[in-house]
C-alpha positions as CSV (number, residue, x, y, z in Angstrom):
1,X,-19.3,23.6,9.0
2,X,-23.0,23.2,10.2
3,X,-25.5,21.8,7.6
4,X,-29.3,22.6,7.4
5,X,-30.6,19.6,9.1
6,X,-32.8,18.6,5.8
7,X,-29.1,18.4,3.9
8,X,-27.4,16.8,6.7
9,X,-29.9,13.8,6.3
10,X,-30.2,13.7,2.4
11,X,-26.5,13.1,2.7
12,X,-26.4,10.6,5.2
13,X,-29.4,8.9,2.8
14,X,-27.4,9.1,0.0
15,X,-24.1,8.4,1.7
16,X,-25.4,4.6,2.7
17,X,-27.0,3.8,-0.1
18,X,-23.2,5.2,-2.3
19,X,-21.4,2.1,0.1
20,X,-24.1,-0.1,-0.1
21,X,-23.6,-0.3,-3.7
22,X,-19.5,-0.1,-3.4
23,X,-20.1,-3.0,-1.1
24,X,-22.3,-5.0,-3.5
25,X,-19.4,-4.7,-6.1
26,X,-18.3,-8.7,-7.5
27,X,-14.4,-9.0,-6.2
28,X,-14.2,-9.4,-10.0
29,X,-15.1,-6.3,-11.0
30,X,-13.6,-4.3,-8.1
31,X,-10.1,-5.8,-9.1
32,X,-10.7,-4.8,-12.5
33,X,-11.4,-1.5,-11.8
34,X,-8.5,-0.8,-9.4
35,X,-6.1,-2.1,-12.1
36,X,-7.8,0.8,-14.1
37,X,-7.4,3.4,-12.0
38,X,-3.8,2.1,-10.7
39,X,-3.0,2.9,-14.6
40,X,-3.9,6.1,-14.4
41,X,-2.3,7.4,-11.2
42,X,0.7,5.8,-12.4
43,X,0.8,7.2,-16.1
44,X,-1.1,10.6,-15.7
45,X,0.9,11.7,-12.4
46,X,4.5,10.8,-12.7
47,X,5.1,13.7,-10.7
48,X,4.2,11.8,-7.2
49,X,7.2,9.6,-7.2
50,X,9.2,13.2,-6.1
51,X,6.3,13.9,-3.7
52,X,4.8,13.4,0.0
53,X,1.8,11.5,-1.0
54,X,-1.0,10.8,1.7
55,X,-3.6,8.7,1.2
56,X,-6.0,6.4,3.1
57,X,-6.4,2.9,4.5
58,X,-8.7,1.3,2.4
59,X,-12.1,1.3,4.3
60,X,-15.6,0.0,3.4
61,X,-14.7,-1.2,-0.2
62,X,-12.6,1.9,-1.4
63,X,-9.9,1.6,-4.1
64,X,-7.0,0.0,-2.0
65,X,-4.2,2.8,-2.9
66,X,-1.2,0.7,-1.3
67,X,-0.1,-1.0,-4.3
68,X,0.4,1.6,-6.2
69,X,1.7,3.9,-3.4
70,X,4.1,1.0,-2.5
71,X,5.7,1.4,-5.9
72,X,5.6,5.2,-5.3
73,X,7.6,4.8,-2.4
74,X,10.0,2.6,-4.5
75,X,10.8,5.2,-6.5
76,X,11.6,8.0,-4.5
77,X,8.3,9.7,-2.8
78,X,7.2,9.7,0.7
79,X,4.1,8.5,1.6
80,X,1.2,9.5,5.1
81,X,-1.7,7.7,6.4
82,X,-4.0,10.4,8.0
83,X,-4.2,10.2,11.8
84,X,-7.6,12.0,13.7
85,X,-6.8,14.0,16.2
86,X,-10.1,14.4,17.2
87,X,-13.9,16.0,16.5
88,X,-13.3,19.4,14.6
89,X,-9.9,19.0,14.2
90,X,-7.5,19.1,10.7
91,X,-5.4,15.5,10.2
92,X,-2.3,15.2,10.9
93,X,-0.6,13.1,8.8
94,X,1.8,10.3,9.9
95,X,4.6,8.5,7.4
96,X,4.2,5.2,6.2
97,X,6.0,2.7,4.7
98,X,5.4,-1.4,3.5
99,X,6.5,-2.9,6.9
100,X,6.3,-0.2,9.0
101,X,4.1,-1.1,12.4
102,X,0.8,-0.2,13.0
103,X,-1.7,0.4,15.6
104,X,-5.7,0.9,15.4
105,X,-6.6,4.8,15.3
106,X,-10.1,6.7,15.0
107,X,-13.1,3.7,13.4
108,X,-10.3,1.1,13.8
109,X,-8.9,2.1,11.0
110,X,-5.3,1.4,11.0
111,X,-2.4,4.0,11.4
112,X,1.4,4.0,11.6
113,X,3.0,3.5,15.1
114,X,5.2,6.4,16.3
115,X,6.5,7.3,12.7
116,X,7.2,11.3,12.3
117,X,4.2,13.7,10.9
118,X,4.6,15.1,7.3
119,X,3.4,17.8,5.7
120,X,1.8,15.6,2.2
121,X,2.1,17.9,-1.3
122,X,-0.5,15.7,-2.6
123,X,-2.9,14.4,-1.4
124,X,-5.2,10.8,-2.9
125,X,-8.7,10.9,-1.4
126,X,-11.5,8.1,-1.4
127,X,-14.6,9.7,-2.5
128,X,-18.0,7.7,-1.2
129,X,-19.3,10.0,-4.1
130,X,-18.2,12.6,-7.1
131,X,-20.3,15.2,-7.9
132,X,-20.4,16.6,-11.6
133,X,-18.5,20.0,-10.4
134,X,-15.9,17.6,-8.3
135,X,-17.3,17.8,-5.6
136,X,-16.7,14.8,-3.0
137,X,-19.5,13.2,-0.5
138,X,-16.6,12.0,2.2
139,X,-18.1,10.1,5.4
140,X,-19.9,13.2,6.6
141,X,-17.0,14.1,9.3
142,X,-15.4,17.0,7.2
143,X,-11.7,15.6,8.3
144,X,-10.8,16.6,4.8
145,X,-12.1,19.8,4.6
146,X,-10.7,21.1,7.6
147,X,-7.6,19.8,6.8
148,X,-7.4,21.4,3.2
149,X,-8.7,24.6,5.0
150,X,-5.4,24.5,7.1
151,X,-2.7,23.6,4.6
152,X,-0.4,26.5,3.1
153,X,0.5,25.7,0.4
154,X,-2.8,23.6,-0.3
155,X,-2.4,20.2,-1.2
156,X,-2.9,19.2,-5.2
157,X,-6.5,17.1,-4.6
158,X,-7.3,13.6,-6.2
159,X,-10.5,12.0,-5.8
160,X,-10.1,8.2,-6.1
161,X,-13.5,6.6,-6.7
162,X,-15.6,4.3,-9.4
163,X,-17.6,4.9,-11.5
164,X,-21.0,3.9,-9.6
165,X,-20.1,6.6,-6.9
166,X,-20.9,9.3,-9.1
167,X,-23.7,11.8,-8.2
168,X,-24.9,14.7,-10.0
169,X,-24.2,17.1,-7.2
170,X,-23.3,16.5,-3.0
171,X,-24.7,20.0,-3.1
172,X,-21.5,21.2,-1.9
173,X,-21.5,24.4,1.0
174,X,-18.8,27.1,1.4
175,X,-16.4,25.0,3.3
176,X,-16.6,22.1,0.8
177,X,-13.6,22.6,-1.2
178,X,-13.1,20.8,-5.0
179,X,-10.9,18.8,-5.8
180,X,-8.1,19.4,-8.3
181,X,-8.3,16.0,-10.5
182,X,-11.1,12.8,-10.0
183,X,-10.1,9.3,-11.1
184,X,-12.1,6.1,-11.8
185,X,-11.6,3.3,-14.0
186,X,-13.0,5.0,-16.7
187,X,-9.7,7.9,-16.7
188,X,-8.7,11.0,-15.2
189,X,-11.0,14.4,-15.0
190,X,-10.0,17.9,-14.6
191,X,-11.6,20.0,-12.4
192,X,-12.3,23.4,-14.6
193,X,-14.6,26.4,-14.0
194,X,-18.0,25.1,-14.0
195,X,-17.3,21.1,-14.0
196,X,-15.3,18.4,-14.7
197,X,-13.3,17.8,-17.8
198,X,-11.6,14.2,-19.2
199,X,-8.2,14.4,-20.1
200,X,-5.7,11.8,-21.5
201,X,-2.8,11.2,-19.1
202,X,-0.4,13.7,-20.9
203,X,-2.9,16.6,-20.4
204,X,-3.2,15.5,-17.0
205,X,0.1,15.5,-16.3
206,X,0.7,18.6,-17.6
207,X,-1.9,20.1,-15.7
208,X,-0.4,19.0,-11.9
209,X,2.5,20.0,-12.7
210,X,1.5,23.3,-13.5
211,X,-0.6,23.5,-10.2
212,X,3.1,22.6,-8.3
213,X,4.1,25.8,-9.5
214,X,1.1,27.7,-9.1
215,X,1.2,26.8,-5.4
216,X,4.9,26.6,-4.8
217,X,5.1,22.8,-4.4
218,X,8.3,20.9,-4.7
219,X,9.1,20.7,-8.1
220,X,12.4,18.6,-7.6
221,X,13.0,15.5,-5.9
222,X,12.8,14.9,-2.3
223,X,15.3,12.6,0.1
224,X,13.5,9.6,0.6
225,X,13.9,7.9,4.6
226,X,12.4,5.4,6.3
């Protein structure tokens, strides 16, 4: 997963200047667009309330996906925080639950204490930024990458990010794998050959469920435990 030192640094350019801008964000308009974007996970992908979802600790101004996972959890699905293992490895992925203790892992970034691993069928990832083929600019470790790499069946992929992360291209290498659907507060895109695509929540919809079957996902409801 080595990059050519001249791409290793335009990302790392680009990379600070993607949060500096997240950062600069007014609370107002941060809330606003979370509420969008909380709309669409929760109308265009009905199918994650039957599903191990994982999904990350807010960090550094991301899109905050414990609301909306909380309610997930409500309703039937499981739910992971990722948990490093260490340089060059995949995640492992750790259940969580509101309540459930937890303890600082990898950056300080908080993860669930003693709680069993799952394997997550979906997975909801913070993009820093989304490029036009969706392609995601992570925090330049390649946790995500690895981990996709290692998953059988592979994961269905959401990219959770606004709408000033977007980039035309992170110039993505052999090892950078797409993701399957991007999200912002302005909707819900498809990745198709070539791009991205919009599609209205139905579509969307439609679509992950037919990537459960393509990849042999569960397609019925799971027991739920905490």
């Amino acid at each position: 997963m080595s990059l050519s030192p001249a791409l290793a640094q335009w990302r790392k350019t680009e990379r600070a200047a993607l949060i500096a801008r997240r950062l600069a964000a007014s609370a107002a308009d941060h809330a606003n667009w979370s509420g969008r974007i909380e709309h669409s996970l929760r109308a265009g992908f009905p199918l994650l309330e039957r599903l191990v979802v994982g999904f990350c600790w807010p960090y550094q101004g991301e899109f905050d996906a414990r609301t909306v996972v909380s309610e997930l959890h409500r309703r039937g699905a499981r739910a992971a925080l990722p948990v490093v293992l260490g340089k060059g490895r995949p995640l492992e992925f750790h259940e969580w639950w509101p309540g459930v203790g937890m303890v600082n892992g990898a950056y300080d970034v908080p993860i669930p204490d003693g709680t069993p691993a799952l394997t997550p069928d979906v997975l909801l990832i913070p993009a820093v930024g989304v490029g036009d083929c969706g392609d995601r600019l992570g925090y330049g470790g390649g946790f995500f990458d690895r981990t996709l790499a290692a998953l059988s069946p592979r994961p269905l992929t959401v990219a959770l990010a606004f709408e000033l992360s977007r980039i035309p291209t992170s110039d993505p290498q052999p090892h950078d794998i797409l993701m399957d659907f991007v999200v912002t507060e302005c909707g819900i895109e498809a990745a198709v050959p070539g791009g991205l695509e919009a599609v209205d929540v139905a579509e969307a919809a439609r679509r992950a469920e037919a990537l459960l079957l393509e990849r042999s996902l569960p397609s019925t409801p799971i027991g739920k435990s905490n």
